[in-house]
C-alpha positions, 0 to 999 in steps of 0.5 A: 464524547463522554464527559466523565463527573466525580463521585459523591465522596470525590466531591464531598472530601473535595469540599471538605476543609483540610485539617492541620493533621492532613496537610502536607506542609505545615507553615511557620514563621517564614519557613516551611517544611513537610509534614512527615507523614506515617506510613499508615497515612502512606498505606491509606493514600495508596489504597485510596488511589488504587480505589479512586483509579478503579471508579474512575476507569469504571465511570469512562467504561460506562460513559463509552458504552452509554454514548455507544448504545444511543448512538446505536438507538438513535441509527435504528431505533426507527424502521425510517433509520433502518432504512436509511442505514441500510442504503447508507450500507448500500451505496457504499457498497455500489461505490467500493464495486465501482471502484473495483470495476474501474481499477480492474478495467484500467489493468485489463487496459494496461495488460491489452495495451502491453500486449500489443506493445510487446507483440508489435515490437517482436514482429518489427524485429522479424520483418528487419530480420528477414529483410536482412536475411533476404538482402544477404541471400540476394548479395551472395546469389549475386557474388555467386553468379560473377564468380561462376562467369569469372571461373567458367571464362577462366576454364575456357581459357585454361582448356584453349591454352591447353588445345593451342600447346597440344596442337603446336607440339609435333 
């Protein structure tokens, strides 16, 4: 994206050969140890960061926005790039409604089909029940009828059994 580039006094103190007194190390025969440093010098290096660390963010802003302005310059700049934007906008549109037509006929399916499932499932089960309530009425008519055959022969011979001991006795 944005290439950020140092300032001038960035570059300048960059470029500028160190002296004994800044450097940080100071070398010997053989050996090397710090450069104890004041704290001024530490007060002066934080400030400076503190400085260059404010630039810096600045320069990135300013980088961002630039390349966002061209880009935006560059879309709309002409009526032709407008335009062509616009139907850029357009058919993504065209295509989100596409797809949410879709999806919505697909849950209009799924319910219709659930429905049906649902409404098939429950009429099966009343066929077989009244199947079986029918079959069940039948068997107990049936075993009405041959018990009332049963009891009627019954009764005719209870009452010619009565007739016959009525009829013998004197």
């Amino acid at each position: 994206m944005a290439t950020s580039s140092r300032s001038s006094s960035a570059r300048k103190s960059a470029a500028k050969p160190k002296t004994a007194g800044t450097r940080k190390t100071i070398t010997t025969a053989g050996s090397t140890a710090p450069h104890a440093r004041t704290p001024v010098e530490q007060v002066q290096d934080l400030a400076e960061r503190a400085v260059l660390m404010q630039v810096g963010a600045g320069l990135l802003a300013r980088d961002n926005l630039v390349s966002t302005v061209k880009g935006l310059a560059a879309r709309y700049s002409t009526r032709s790039g407008f335009e062509r934007e616009l139907k850029r906008y357009e058919r993504r549109g065209a295509s989100a409604r596409g797809r949410l037509e879709r999806e919505a006929r697909r849950t209009r399916t799924r319910v219709e089909r659930e429905l049906r499932q649902g409404r098939t499932r429950v009429e099966r089960t009343v066929a077989q029940n009244r199947r079986r309530l029918e079959r069940e009425v039948r068997s107990v008519r049936s075993d009405f009828g041959k018990q009332s055959e049963q009891m009627s022969t019954r009764v005719e011979r209870l009452v010619a059994n009565a007739q016959e001991l009525l009829s013998a006795t004197p």
